[in-house]
MOPAC internal coordinates of N, CA, C and O (Angstrom, degrees):
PM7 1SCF
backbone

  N    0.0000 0     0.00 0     0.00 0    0    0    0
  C    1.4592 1     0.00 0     0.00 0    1    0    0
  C    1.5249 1   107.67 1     0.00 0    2    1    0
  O    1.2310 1   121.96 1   -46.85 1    3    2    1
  N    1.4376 1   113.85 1   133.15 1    3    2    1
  C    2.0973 1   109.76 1   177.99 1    5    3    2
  C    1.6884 1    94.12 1   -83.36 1    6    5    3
  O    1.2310 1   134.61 1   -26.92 1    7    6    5
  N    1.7780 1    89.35 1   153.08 1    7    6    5
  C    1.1610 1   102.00 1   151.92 1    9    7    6
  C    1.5442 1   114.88 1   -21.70 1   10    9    7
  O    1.2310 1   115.46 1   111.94 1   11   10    9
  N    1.2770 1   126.23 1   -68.06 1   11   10    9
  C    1.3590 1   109.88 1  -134.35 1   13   11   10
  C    1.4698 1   101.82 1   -87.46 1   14   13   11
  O    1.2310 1   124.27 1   166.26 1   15   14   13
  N    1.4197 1   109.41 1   -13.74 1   15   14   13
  C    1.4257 1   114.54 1   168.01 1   17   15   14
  C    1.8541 1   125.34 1   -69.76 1   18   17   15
  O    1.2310 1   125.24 1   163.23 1   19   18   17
  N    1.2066 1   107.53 1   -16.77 1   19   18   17
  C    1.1223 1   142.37 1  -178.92 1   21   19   18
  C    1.7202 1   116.25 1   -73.30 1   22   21   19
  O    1.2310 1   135.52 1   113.87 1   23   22   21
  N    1.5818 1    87.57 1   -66.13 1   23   22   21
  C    1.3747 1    97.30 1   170.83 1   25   23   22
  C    1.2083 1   115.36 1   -59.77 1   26   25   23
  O    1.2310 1   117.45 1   117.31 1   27   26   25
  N    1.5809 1   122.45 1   -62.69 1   27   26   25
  C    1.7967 1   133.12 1   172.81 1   29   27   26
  C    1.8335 1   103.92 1   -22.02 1   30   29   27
  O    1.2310 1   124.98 1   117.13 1   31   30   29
  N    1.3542 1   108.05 1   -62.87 1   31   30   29
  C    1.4940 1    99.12 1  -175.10 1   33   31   30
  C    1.2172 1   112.09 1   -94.62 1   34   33   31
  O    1.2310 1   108.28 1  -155.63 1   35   34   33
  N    1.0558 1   139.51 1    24.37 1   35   34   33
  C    1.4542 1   123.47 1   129.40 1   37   35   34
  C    1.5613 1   125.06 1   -82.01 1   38   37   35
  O    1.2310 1   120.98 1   168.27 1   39   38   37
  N    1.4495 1   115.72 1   -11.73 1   39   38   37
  C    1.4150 1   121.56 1   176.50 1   41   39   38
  C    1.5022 1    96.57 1   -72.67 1   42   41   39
  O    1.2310 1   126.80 1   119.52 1   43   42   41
  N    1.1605 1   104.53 1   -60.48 1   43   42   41
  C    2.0834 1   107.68 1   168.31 1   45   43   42
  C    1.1370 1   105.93 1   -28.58 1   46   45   43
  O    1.2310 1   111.84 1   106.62 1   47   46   45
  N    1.5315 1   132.99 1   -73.38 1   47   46   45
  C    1.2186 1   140.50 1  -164.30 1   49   47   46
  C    1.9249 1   104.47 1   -52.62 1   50   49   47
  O    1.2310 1   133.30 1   105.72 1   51   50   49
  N    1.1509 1    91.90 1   -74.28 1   51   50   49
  C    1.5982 1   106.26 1   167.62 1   53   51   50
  C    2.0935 1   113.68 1   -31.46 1   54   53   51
  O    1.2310 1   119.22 1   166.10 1   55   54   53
  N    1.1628 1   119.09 1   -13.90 1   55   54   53
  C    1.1330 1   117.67 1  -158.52 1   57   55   54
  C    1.5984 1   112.51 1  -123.04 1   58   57   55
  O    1.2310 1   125.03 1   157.29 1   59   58   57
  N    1.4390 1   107.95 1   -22.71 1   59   58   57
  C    1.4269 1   140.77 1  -175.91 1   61   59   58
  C    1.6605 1    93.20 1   -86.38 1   62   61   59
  O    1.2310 1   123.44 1   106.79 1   63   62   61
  N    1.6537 1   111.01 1   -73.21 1   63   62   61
  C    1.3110 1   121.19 1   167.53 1   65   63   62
  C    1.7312 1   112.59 1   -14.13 1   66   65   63
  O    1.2310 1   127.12 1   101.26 1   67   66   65
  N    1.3590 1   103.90 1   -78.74 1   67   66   65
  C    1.4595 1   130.77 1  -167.81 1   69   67   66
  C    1.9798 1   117.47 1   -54.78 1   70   69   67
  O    1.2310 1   136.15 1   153.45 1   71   70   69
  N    1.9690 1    86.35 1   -26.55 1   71   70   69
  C    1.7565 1    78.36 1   169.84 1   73   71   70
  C    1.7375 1   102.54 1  -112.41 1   74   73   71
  O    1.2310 1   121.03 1   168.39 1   75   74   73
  N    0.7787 1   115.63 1   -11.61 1   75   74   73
  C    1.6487 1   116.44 1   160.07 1   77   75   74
  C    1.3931 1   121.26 1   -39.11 1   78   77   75
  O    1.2310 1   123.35 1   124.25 1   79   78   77
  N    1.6892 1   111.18 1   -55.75 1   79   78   77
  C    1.0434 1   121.09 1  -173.02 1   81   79   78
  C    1.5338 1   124.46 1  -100.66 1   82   81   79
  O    1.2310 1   125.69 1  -174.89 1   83   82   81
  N    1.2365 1   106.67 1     5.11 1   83   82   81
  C    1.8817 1   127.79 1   176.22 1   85   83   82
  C    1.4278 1    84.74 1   -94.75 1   86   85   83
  O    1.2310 1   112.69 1   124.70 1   87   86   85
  N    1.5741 1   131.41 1   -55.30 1   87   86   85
  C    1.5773 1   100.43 1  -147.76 1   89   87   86
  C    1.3168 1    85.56 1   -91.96 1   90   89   87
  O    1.2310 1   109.29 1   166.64 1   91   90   89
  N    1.4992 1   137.67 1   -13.36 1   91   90   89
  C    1.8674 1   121.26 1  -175.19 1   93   91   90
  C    1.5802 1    88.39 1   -67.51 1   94   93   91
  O    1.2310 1   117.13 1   127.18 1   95   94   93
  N    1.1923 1   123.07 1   -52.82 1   95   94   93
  C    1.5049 1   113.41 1  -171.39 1   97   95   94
  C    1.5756 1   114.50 1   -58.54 1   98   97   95
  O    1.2310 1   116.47 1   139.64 1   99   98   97
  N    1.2095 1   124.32 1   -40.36 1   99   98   97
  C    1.3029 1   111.93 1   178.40 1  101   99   98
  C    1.3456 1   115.09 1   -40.46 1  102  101   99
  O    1.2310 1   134.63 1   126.86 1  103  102  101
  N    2.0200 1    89.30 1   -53.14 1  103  102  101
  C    1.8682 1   104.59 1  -166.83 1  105  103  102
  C    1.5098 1   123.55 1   -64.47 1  106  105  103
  O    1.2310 1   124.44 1  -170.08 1  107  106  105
  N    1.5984 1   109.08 1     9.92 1  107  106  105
  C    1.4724 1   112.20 1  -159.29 1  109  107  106
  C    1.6519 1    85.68 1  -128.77 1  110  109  107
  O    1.2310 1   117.85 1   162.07 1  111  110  109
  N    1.5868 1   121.70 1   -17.93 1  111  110  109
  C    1.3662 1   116.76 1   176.69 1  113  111  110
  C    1.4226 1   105.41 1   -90.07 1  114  113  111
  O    1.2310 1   108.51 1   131.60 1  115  114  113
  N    1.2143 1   139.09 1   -48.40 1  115  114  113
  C    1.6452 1   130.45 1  -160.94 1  117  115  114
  C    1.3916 1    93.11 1  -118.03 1  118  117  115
  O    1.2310 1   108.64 1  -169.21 1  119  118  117
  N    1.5591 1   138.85 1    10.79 1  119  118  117
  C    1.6978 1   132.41 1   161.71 1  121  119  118
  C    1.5348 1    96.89 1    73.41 1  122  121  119
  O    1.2310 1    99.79 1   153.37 1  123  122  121
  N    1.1790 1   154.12 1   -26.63 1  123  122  121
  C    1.7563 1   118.02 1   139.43 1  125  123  122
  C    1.3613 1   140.53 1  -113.48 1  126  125  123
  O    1.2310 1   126.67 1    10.80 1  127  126  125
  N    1.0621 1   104.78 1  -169.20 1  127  126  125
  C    1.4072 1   102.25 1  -152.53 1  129  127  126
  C    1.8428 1   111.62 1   -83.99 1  130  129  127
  O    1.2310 1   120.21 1   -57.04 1  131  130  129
  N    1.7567 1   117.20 1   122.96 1  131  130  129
  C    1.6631 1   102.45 1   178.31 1  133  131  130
  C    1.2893 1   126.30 1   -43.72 1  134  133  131
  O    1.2310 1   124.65 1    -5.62 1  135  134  133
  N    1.1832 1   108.68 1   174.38 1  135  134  133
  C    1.0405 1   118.39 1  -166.32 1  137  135  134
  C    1.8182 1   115.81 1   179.78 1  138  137  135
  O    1.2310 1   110.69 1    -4.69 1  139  138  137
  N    1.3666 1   135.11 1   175.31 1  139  138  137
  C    1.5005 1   128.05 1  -134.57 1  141  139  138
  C    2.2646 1    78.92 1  -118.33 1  142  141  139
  O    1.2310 1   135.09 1   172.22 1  143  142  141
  N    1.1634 1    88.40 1    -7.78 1  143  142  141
  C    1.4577 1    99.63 1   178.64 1  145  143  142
  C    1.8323 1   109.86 1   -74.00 1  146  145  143
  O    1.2310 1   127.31 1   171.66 1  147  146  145
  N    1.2875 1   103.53 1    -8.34 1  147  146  145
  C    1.8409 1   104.23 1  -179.17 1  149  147  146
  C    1.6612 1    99.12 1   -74.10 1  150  149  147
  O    1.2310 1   136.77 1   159.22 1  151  150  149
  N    1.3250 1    85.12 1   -20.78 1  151  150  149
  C    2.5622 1    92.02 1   179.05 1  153  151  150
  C    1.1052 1   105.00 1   -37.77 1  154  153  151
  O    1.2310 1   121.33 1   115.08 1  155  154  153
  N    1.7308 1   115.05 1   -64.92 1  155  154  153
  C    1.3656 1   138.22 1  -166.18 1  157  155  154
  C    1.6853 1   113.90 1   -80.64 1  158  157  155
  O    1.2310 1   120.65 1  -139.16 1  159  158  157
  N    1.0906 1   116.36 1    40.84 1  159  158  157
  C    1.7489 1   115.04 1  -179.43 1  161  159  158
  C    1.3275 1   118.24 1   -68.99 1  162  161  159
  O    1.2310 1   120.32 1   148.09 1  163  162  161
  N    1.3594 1   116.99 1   -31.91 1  163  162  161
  C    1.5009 1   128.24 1   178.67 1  165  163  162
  C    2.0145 1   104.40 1   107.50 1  166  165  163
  O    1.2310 1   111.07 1   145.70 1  167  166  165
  N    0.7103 1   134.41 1   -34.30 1  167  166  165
  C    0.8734 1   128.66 1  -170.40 1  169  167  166
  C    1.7513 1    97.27 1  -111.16 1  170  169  167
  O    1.2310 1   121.09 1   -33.91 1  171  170  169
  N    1.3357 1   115.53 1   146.09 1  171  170  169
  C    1.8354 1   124.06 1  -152.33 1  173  171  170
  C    2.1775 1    88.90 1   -99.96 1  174  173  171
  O    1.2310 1   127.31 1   149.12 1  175  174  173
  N    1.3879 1   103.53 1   -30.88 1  175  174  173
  C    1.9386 1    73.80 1  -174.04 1  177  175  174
  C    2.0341 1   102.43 1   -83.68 1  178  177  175
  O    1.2310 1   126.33 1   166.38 1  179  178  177
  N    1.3418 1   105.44 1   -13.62 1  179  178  177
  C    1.5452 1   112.96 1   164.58 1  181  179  178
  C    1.3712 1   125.86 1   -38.50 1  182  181  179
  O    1.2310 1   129.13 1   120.12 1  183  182  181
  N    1.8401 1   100.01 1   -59.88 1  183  182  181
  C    1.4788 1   109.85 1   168.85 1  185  183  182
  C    1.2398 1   123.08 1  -103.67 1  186  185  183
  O    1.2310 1   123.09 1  -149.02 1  187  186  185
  N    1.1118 1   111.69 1    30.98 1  187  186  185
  C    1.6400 1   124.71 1   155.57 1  189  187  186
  C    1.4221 1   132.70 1  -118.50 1  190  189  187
  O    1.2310 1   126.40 1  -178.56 1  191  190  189
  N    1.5634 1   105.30 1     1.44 1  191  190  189
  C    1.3877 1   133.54 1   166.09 1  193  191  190
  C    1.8179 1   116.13 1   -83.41 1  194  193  191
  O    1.2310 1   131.08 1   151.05 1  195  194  193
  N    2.1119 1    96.22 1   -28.95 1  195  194  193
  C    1.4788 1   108.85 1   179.26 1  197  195  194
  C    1.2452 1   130.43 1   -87.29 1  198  197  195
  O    1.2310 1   128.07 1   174.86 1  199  198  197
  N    1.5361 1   102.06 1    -5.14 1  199  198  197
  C    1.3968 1   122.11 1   178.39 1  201  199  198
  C    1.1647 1   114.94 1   -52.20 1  202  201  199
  O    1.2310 1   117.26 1   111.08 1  203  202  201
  N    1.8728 1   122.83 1   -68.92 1  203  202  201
  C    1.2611 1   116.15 1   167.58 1  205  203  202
  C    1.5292 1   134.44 1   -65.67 1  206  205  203
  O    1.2310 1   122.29 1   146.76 1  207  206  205
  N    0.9418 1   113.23 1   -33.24 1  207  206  205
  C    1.2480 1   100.44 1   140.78 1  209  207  206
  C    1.6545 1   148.67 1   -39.40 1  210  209  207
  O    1.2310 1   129.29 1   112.16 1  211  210  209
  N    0.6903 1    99.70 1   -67.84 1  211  210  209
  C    1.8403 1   103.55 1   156.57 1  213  211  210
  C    1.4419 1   129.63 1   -53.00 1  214  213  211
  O    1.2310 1   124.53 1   148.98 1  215  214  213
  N    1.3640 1   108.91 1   -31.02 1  215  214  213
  C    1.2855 1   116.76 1   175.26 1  217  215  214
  C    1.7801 1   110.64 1   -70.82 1  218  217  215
  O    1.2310 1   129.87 1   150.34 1  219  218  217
  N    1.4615 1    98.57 1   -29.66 1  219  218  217
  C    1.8895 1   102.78 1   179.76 1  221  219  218
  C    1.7134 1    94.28 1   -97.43 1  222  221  219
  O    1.2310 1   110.09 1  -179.96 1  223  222  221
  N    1.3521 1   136.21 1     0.04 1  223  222  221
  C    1.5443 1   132.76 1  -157.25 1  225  223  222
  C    1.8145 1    96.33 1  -111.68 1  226  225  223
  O    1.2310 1   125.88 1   148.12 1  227  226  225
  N    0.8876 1   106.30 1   -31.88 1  227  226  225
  C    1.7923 1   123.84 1  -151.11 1  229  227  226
  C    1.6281 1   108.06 1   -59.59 1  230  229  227
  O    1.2310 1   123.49 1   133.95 1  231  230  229
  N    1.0753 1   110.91 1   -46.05 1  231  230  229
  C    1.8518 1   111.30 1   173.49 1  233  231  230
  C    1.3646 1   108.02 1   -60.24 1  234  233  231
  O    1.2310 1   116.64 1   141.32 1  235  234  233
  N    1.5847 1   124.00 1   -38.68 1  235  234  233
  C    1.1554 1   123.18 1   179.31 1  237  235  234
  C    1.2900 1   121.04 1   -60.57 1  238  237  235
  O    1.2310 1   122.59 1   147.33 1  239  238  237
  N    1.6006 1   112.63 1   -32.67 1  239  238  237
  C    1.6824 1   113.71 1  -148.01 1  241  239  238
  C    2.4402 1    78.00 1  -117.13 1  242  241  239
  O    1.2310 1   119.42 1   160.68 1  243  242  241
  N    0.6041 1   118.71 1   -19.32 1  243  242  241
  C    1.5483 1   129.75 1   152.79 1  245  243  242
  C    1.6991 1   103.70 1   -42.40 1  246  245  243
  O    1.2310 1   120.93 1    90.74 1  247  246  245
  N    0.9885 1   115.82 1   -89.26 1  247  246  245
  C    1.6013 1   130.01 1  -169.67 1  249  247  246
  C    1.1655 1   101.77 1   -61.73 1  250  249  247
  O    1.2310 1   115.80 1   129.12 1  251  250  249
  N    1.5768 1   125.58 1   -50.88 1  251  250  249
  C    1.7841 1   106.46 1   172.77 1  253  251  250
  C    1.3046 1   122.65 1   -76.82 1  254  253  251
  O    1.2310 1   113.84 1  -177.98 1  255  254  253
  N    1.5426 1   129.26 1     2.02 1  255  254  253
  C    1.5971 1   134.21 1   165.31 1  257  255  254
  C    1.5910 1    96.12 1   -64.44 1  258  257  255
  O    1.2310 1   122.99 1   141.06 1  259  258  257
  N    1.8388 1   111.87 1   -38.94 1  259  258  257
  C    1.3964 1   100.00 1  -145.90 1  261  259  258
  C    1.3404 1   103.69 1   -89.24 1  262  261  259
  O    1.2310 1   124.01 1   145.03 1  263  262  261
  N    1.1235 1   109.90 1   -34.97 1  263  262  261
  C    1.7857 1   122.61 1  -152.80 1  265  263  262
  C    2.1158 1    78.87 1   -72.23 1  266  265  263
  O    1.2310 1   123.45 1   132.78 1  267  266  265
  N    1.5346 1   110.99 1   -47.22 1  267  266  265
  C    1.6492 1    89.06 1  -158.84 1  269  267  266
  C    1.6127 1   104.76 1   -69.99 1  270  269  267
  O    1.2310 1   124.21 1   160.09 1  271  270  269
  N    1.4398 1   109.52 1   -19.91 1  271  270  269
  C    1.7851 1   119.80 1   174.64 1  273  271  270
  C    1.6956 1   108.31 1   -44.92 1  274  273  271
  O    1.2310 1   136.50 1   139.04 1  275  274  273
  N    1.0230 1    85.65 1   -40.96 1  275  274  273
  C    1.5573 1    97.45 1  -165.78 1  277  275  274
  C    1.5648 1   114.41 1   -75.42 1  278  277  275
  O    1.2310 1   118.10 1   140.22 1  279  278  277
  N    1.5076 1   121.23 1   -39.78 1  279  278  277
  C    1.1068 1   111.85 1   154.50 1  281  279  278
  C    1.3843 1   136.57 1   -97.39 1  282  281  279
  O    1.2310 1   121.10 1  -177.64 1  283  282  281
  N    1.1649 1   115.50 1     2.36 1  283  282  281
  C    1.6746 1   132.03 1   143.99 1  285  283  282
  C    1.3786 1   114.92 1   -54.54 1  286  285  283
  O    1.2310 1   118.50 1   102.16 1  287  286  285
  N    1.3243 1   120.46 1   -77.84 1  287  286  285
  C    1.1541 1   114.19 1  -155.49 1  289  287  286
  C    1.4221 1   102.47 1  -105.19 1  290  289  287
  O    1.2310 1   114.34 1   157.29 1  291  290  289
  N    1.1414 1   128.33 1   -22.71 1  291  290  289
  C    1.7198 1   126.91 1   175.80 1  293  291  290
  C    1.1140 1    88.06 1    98.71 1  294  293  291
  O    1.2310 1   109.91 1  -110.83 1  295  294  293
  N    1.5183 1   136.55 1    69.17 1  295  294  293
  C    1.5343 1   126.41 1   152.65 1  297  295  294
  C    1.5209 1   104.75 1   -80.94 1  298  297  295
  O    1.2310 1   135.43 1   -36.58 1  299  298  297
  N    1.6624 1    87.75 1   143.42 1  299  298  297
  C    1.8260 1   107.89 1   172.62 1  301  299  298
  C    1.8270 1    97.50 1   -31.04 1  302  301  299
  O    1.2310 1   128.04 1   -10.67 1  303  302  301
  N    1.6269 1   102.13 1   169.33 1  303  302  301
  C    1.3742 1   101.21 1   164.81 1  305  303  302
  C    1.4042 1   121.12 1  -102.89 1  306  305  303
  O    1.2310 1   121.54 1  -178.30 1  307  306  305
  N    1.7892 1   114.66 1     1.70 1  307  306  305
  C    1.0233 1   133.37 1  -161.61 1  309  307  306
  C    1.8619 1    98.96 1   -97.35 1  310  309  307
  O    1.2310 1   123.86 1   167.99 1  311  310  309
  N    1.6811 1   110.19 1   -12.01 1  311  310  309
  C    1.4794 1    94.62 1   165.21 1  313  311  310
  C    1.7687 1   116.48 1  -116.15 1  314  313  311
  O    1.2310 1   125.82 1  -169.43 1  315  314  313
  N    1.3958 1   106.42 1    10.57 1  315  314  313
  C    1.6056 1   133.93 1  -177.63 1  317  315  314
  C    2.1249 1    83.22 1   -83.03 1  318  317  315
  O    1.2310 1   120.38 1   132.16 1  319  318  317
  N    1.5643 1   116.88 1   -47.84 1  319  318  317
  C    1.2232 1   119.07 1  -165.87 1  321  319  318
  C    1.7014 1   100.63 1   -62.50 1  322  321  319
  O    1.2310 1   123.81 1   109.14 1  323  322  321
  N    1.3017 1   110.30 1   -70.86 1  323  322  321
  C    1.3555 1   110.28 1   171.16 1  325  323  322
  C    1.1849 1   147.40 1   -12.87 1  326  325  323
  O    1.2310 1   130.67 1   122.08 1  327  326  325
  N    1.6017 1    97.03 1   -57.92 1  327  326  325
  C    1.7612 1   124.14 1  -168.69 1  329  327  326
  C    1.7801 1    84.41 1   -84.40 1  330  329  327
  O    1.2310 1   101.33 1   133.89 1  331  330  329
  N    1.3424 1   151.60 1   -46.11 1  331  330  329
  C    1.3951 1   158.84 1  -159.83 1  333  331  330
  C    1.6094 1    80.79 1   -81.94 1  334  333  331
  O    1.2310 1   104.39 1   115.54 1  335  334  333
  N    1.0729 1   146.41 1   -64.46 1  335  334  333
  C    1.7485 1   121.17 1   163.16 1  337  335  334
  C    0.8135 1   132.95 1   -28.60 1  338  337  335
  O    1.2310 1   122.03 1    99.84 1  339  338  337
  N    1.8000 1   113.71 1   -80.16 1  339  338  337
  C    1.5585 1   121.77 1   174.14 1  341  339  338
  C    1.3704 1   117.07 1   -31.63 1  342  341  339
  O    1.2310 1   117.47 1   128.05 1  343  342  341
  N    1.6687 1   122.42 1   -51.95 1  343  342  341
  C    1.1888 1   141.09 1   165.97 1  345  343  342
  C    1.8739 1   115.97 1   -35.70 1  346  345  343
  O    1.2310 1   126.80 1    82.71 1  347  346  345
  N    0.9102 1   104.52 1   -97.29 1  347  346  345
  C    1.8186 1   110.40 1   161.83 1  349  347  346
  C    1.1847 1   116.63 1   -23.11 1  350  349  347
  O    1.2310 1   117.48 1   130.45 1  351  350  349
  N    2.1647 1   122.41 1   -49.55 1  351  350  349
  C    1.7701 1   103.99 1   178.10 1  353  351  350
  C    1.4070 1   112.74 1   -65.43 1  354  353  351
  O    1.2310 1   123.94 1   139.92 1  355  354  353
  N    1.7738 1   110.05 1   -40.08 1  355  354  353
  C    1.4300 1    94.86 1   168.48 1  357  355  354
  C    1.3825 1   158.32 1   -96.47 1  358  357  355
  O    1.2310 1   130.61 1  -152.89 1  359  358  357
  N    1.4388 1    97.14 1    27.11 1  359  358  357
  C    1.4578 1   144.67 1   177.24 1  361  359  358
  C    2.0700 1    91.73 1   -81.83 1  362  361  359
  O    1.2310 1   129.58 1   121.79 1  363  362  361
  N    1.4164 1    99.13 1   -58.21 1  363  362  361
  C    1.6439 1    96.25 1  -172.06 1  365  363  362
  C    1.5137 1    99.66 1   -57.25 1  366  365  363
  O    1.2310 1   122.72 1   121.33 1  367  366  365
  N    1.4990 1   112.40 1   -58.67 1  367  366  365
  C    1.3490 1   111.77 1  -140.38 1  369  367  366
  C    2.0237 1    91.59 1   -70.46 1  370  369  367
  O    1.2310 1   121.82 1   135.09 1  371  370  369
  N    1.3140 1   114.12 1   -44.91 1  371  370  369
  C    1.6496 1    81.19 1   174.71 1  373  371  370
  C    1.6818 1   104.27 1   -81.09 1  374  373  371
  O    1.2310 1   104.12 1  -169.33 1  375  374  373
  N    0.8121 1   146.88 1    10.67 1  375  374  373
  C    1.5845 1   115.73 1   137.34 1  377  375  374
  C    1.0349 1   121.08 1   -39.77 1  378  377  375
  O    1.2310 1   128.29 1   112.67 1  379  378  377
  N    1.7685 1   101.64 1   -67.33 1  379  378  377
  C    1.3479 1    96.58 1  -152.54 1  381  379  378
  C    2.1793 1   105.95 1   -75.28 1  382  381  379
  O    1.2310 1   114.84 1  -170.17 1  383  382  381
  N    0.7534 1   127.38 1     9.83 1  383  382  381
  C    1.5171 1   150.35 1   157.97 1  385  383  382
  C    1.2080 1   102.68 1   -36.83 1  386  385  383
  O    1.2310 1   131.29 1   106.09 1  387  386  385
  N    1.5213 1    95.81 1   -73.91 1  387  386  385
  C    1.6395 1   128.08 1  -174.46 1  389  387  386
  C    1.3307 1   121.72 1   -43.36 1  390  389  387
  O    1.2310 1   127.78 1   110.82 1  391  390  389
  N    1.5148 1   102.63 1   -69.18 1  391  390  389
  C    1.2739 1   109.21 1   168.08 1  393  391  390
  C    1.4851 1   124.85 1   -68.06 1  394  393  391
  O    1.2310 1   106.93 1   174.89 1  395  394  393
  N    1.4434 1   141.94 1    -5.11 1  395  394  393
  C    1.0611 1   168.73 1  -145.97 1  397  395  394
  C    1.8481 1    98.92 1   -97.98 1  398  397  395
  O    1.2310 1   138.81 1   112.68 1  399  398  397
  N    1.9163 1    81.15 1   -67.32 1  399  398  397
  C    1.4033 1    90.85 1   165.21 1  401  399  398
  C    1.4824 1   145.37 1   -52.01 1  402  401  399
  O    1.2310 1   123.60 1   122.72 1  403  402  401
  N    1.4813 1   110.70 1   -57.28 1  403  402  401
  C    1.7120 1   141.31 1   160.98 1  405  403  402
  C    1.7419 1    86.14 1   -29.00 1  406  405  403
  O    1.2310 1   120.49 1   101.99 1  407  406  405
  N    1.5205 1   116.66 1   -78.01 1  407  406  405
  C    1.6617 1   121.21 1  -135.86 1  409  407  406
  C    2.1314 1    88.28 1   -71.49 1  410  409  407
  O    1.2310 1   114.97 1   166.21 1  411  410  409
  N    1.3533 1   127.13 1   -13.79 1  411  410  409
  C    1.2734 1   135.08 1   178.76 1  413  411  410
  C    1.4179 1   103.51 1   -67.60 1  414  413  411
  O    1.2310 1   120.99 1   123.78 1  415  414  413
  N    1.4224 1   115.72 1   -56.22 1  415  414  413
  C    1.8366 1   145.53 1  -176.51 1  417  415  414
  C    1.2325 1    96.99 1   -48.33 1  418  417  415
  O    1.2310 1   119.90 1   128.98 1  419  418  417
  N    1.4722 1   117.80 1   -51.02 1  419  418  417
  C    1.8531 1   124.19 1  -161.99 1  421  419  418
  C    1.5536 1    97.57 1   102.68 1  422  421  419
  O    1.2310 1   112.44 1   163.17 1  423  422  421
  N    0.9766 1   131.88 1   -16.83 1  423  422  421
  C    1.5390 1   125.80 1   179.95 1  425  423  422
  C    1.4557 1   122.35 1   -66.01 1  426  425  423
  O    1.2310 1   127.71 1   169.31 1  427  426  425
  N    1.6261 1   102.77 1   -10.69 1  427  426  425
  C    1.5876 1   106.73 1   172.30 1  429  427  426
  C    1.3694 1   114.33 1  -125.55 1  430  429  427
  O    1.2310 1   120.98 1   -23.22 1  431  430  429
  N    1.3122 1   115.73 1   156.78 1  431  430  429
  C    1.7812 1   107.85 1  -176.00 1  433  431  430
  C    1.5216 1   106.56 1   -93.76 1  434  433  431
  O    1.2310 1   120.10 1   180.00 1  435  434  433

């Protein structure tokens, strides 16, 4: 495997990690689970506070819309395939964010 292939999926990993553990923490701070529904709060600095958040939360709460879609409602597997894409590029790209950041900090080599 090259470096750069190397690096790429650990930014994945790194990015999967990072919304895993934002939306379990949400769901363990206010008792349910996030969701794309924090947009609509009613009040505008509410859902402009959820922005970043969601933007590092979104692969996570992506893949659990789909996977329970899928056995809820019987979605095709051909849009379960999709959303498990969309999910993963933007799983990389805030990884690689992340780590982007860290090696800026000095905390990464």
């Amino acid at each position: 495997m090259s470096p750069d292939a190397l690096n790429s999926l650990f930014e994945l990993c790194i990015g999967f990690a990072l919304a895993g553990t934002l939306a379990s923490g949400y769901q363990a701070l206010v008792q349910r689970p996030a969701g794309f529904s924090l947009l609509k709060g009613g009040e505008v600095p509410k859902a402009l506070a959820a922005v970043p958040f969601l933007v590092f939360a979104a692969p996570f709460i992506i893949m659990r819309n789909t996977l329970l879609g899928r056995v809820d409602h019987g979605r095709r597997i051909q849009f379960v395939m999709m959303a498990t894409v969309l999910a993963g590029f933007w799983s990389l790209m805030s990884g690689t964010f992340i780590v982007m950041t860290l090696q800026a900090i000095g905390l990464l080599a």
